[in-house]
PANU-226696 format. One record per residue (C-alpha): residue in three letters; chain; x, y, z. Coordinates in pm, 1 decimal. Layout:
// PANU-226696
<node aa="Ala" ch="A" X="X" Y="Y" Z="Z"/>
...
// end
This chain:
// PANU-226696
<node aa="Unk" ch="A" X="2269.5" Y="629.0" Z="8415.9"/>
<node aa="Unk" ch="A" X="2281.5" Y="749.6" Z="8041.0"/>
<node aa="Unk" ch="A" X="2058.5" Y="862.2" Z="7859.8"/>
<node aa="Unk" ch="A" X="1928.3" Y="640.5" Z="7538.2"/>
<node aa="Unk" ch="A" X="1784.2" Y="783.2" Z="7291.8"/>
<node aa="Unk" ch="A" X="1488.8" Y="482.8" Z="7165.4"/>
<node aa="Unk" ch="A" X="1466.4" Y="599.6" Z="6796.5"/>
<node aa="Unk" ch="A" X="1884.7" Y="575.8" Z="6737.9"/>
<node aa="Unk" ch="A" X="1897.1" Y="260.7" Z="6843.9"/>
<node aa="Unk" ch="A" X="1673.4" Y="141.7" Z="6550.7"/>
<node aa="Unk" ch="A" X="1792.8" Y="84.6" Z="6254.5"/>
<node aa="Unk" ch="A" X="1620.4" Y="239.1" Z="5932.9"/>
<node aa="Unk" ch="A" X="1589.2" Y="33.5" Z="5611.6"/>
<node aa="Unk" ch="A" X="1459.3" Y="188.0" Z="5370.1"/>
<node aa="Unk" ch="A" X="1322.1" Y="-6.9" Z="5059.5"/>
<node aa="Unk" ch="A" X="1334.3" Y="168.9" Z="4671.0"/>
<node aa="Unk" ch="A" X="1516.9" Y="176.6" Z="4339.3"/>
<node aa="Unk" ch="A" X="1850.3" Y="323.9" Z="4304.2"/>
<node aa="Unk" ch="A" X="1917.4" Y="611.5" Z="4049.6"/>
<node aa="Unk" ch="A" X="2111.8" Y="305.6" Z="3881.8"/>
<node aa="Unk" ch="A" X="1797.8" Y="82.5" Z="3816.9"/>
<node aa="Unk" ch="A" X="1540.3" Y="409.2" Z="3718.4"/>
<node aa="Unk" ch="A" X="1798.1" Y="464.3" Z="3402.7"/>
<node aa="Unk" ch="A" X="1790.3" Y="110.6" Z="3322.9"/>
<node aa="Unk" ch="A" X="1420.4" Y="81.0" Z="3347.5"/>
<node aa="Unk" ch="A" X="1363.7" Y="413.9" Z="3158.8"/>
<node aa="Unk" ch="A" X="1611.7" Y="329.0" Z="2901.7"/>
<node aa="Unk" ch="A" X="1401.0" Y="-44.0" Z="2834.1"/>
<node aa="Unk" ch="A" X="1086.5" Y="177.5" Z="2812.2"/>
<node aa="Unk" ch="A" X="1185.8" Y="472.4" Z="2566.6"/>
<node aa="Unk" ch="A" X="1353.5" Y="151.1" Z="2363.3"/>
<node aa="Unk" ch="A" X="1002.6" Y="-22.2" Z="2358.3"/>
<node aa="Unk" ch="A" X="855.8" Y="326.7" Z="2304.8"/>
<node aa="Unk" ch="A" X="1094.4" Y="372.8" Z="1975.4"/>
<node aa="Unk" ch="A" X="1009.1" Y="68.0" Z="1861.2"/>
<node aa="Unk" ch="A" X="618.0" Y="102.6" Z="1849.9"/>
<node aa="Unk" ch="A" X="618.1" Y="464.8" Z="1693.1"/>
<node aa="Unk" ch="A" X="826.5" Y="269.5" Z="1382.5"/>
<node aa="Unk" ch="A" X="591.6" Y="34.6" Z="1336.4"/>
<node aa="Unk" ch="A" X="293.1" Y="276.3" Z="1365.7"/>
<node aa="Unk" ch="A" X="421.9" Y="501.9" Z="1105.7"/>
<node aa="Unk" ch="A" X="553.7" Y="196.7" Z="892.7"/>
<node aa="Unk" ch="A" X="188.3" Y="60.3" Z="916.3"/>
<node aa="Unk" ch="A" X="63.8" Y="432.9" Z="822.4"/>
<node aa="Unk" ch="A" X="248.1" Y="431.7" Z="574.6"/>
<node aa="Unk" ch="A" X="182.5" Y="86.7" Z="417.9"/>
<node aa="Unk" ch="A" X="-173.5" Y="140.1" Z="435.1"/>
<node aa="Unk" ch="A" X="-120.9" Y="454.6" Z="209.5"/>
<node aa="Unk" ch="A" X="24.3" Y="279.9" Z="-35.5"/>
<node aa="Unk" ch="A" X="-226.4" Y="-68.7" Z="-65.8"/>
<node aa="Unk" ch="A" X="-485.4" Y="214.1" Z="-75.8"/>
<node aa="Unk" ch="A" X="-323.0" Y="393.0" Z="-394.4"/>
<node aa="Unk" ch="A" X="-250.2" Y="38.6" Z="-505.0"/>
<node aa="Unk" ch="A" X="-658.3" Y="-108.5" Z="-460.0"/>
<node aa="Unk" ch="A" X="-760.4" Y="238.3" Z="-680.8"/>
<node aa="Unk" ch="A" X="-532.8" Y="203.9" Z="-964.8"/>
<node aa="Unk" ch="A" X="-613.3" Y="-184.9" Z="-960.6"/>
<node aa="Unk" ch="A" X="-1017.9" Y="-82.3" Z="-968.9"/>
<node aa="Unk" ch="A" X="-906.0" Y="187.3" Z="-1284.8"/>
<node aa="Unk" ch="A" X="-751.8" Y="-86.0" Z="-1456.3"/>
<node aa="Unk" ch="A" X="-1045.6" Y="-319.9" Z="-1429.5"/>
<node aa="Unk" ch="A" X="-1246.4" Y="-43.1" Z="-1513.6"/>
<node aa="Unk" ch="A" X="-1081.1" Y="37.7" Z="-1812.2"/>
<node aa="Unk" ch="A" X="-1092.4" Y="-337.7" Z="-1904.8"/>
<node aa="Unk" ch="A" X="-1486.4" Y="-350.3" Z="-1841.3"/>
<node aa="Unk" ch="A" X="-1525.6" Y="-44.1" Z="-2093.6"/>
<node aa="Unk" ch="A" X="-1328.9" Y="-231.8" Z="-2363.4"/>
<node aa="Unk" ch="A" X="-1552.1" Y="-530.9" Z="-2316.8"/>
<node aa="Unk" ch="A" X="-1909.4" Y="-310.8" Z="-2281.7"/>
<node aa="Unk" ch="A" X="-1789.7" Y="-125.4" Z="-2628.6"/>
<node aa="Unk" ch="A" X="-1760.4" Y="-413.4" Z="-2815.9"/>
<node aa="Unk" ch="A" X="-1527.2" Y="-332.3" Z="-3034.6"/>
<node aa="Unk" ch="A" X="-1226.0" Y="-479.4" Z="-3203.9"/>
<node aa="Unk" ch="A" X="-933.6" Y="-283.3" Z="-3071.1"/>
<node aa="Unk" ch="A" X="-626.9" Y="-202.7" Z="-3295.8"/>
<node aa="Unk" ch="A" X="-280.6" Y="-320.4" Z="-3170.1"/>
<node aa="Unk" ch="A" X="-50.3" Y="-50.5" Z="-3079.9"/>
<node aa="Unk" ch="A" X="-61.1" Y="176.5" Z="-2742.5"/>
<node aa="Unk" ch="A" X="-285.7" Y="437.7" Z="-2599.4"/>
<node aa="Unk" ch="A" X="-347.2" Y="636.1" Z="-2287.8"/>
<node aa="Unk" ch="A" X="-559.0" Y="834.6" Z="-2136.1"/>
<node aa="Unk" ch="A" X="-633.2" Y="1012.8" Z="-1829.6"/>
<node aa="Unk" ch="A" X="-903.9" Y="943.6" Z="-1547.7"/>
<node aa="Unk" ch="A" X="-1020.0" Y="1076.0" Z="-1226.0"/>
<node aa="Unk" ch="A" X="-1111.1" Y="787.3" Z="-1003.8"/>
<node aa="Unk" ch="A" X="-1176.9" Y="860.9" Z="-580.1"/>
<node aa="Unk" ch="A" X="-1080.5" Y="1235.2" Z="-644.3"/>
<node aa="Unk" ch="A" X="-741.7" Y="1146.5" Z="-796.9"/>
<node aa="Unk" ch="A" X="-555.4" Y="1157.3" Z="-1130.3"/>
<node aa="Unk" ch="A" X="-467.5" Y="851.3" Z="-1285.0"/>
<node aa="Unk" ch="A" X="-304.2" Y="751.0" Z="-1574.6"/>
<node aa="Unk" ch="A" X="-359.5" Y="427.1" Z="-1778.3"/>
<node aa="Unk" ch="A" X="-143.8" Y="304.4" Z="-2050.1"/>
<node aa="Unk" ch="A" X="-321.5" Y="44.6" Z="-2258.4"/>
<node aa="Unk" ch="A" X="-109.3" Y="-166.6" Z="-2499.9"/>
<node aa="Unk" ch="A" X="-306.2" Y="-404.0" Z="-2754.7"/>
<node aa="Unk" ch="A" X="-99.0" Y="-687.1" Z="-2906.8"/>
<node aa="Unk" ch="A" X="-190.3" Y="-990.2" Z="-3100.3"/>
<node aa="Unk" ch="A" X="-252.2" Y="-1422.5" Z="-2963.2"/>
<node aa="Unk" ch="A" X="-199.0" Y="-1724.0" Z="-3129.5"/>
<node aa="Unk" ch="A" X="-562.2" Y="-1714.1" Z="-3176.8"/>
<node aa="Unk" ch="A" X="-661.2" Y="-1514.1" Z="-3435.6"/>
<node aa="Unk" ch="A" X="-992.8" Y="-1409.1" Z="-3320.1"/>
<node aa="Unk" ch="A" X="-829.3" Y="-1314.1" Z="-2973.2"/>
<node aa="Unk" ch="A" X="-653.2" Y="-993.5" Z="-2862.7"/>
<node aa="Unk" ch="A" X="-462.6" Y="-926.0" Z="-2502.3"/>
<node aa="Unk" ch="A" X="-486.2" Y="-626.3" Z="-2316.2"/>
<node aa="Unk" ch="A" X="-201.8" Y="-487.8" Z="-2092.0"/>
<node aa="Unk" ch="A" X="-294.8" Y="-227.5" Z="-1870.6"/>
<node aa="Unk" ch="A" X="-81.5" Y="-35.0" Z="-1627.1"/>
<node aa="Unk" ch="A" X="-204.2" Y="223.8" Z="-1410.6"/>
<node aa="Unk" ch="A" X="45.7" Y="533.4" Z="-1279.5"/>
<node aa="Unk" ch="A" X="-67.8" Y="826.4" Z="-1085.7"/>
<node aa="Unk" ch="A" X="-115.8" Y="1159.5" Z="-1280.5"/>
<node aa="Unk" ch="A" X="221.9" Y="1229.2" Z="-1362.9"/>
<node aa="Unk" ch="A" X="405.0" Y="943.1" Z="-1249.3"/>
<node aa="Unk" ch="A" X="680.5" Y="750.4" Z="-1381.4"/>
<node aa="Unk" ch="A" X="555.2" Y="516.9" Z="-1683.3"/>
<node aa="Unk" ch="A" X="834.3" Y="283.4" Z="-1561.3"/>
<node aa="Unk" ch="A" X="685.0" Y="225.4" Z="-1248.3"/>
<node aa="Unk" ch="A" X="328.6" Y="128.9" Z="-1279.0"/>
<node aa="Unk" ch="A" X="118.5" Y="89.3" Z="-947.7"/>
<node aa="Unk" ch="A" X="-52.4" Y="-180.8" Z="-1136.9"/>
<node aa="Unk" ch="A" X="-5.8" Y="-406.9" Z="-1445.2"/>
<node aa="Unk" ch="A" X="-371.8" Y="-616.6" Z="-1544.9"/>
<node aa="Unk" ch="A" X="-429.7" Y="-836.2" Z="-1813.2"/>
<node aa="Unk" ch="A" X="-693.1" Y="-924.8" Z="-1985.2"/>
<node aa="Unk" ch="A" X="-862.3" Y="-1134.8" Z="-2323.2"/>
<node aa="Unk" ch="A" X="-1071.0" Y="-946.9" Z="-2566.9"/>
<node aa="Unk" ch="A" X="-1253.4" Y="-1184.0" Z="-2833.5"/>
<node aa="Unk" ch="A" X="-1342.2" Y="-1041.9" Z="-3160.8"/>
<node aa="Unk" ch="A" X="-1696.8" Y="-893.0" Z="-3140.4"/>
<node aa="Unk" ch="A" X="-1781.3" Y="-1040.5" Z="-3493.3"/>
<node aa="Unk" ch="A" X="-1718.1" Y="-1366.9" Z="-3376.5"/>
<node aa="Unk" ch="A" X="-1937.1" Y="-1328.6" Z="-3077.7"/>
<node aa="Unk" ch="A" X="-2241.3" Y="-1171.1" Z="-3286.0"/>
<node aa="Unk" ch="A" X="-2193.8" Y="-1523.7" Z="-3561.3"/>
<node aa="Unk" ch="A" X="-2288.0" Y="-1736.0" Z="-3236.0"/>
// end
């Protein structure tokens, strides 16, 4: 009589992944992974900037405020000055021109960082000024 051997007679099945389908699946996540580590440092990034943006827009309304509190008439022509606003350097660049209203002047201000390119602003406000005079008559 021979001799069996129990254990050979079974057949093993064993269940997994093949090397094949562990690259595939790795490749999918590193692609995922690439993808979110853009967008973080894109959103970094972004915020950065609207942050620079938000200060140079609160100089430049600033700036306008003053012009109003002073109450004066301001010549046309351009000016600039520096200010330090959040511990930064900014520039503004204020240029005064006439309306078809006589008694009315407009304000452009644009707002660079210390040293930036005048080209470029960050921001560009306008605003009204009314002739102090007129407002004192009233």
């Amino acid at each position: 009589m021979p001799v069996r051997y129990p254990h050979y007679q079974k057949r093993v099945s064993i269940t997994g992944f093949t090397l094949l389908e562990v690259l595939v699946a790795m490749a999918i996540i590193a692609t995922a992974l690439m993808a979110i580590i853009k967008t973080t440092g894109t959103t970094a990034g972004n915020t950065a900037y609207l942050k620079e943006k938000t200060i140079a827009h609160w100089v430049a309304m600033d700036r306008l405020a003053e012009l109003r509190a002073e109450q004066e008439w301001p010549s046309k022509g351009t000016t600039k000055d520096d200010v330090e606003s959040f511990g930064q350097e900014w520039e503004w660049i204020q240029k005064v021109s006439e309306t078809s209203i006589d008694d009315m002047r407009r304000v452009d201000l644009s707002v660079i960082p210390a040293g930036g390119d005048e080209d470029f602003p960050l921001i560009t406000m306008s605003g009204f000024l009314l002739n102090p005079e007129l407002r004192a008559t009233k």
